[in-house]
C-alpha angles and dihedrals in degrees: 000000000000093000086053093049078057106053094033101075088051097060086035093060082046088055100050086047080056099050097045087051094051084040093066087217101124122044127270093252096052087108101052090060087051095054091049093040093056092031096063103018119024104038098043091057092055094049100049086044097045100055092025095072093050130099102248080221079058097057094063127092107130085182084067112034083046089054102031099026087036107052090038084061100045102044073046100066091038096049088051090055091044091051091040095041100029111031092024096237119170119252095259095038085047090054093053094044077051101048098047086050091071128007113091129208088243096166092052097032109023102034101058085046098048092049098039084059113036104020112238097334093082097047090081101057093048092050086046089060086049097059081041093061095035075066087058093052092047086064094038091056088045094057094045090041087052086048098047084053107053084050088064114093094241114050118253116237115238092244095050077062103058089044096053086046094051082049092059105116091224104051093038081060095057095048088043091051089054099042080052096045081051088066108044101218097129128187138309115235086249092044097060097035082060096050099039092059087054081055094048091062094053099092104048102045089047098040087049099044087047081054104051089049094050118100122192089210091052084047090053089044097056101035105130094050092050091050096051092044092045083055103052093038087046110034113008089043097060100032090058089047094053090052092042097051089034085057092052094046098247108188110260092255094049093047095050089045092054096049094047092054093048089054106052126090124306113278103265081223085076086069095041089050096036099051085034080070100029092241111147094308088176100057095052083048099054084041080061102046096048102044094054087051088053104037085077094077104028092047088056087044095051090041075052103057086033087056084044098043097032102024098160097047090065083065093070091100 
């Protein structure tokens, strides 16, 4: 129940995004604002927040990122050639199928779990799967900005790139949080009550704005590929984690954490990003949507074969 308490009010922001857009009552272009809003203000500040306050020793554990970061990679690159052989995506709508596929919202979804279920032991991990998939995104914005650019009418140089990418608020953020991890200054009490409360907005300006894009025709529509993409992202995501991290040996905790992270809803960035490029917001959107429906039952499932595998470990607490 309590796992459900957790996942509801995520579909439930995503609802009332969904009502507001069949209602007429808020302009076509709400969403926009949101994006941009979230995009250059909100994410950043969670991200930031998120890896800043951590020890850089902390930040260290090559076992987890190998078997999470490396798996995600990995099941990455093969699900772009899949979307771009196989469906016949373009590159930048392959990237984004790819990408929601596999990247979590690990700091909305697996960190209250983790930490519901282990104290703050299990707040790093999931912090640590953040920054994994903030490198995803890293790779995802390079490829979109490279796209972006050879849509332009004069080519981009390849450094112009790079420079765009490390521009990107979002990812400025994430090089900024572990410069400032590295120097173990920490935050003032003010400091991170101001940016915890941009954290806090996150989620509903994100989950709304994902609502009042999405559209139950365009769902229908694109069924098959939404199925085949929930199910990577729910159920062959976390299951390759859980080998990969079993083979090297990963302490219990960290396993669990990994797998976990790895289970839970598609990561909201994939729309912002997604609709920040025009490149099949609504898809991404609909990812999104279904994944955090779903998540209710495969998340107890995978709690349930962890308890069965790891049962001590559940006992950290």
């Amino acid at each position: 129940m309590e796992l459900i308490n957790l996942i509801a009010p995520v579909f439930a922001v995503i609802l009332t995004g969904y009502v507001f857009s069949w209602t007429k009552l808020l302009a076509e272009d709400t969403a926009d604002a949101l994006v941009q809003f979230a995009v250059y203000v909100l994410i950043p500040a969670i991200m930031f927040y998120l890896i800043g306050q951590e020890e850089f020793e902390n930040l260290l554990n090559y076992g987890f990122y190998i078997s999470y970061g490396g798996t995600l990679l990995v099941l990455f690159v093969a699900l772009f050639f899949f979307m771009r052989g196989i469906v016949h995506f373009q590159a930048g709508a392959a990237t984004v199928a790819a990408f929601a596929g596999v990247a979590s919202n690990t700091a909305l979804v697996a960190l209250p779990i983790l930490h519901a279920i282990f104290g703050s032991k299990g707040a790093l991990p999931a912090v640590l799967a953040n920054l994994v998939v903030a490198i995803l995104l890293l790779v995802m914005t390079t490829v979109l900005e490279s796209l972006a650019g050879h849509q332009a009418k004069e080519k981009t140089p390849t450094y112009k790139i790079l420079l765009n990418v490390l521009k990107n608020p979002i990812i400025a953020a994430t090089v900024l949080g572990v410069a400032y991890s590295f120097t173990g200054i920490g935050f003032s009490e003010s400091v991170s009550d101001y940016l915890e409360l941009l954290s806090q907005a996150l989620a509903a300006v994100a989950l709304f704005a994902i609502g009042f894009t999405t559209s139950v025709r365009t769902i229908v529509q694109t069924g098959p590929v939404i199925l085949l993409l929930t199910v990577v992202k729910l159920i062959v995501a976390p299951g390759l984690v859980l080998v990969a991290a079993h083979l090297i040996g990963l302490d219990p905790l960290w396993t669990i954490a990994a797998t976990i992270s790895a289970a839970v809803p598609t990561a909201k960035n994939i729309f912002l990003l997604a609709k920040h490029y025009d490149q099949e917001p609504q898809l991404a959107a609909h990812i999104v949507s279904a994944t955090s429906f779903l998540a209710v039952g495969t998340l107890i499932m995978w709690l349930f074969v962890l308890h069965h595998i790891y049962p001590t470990a559940f006992h950290l607490n």
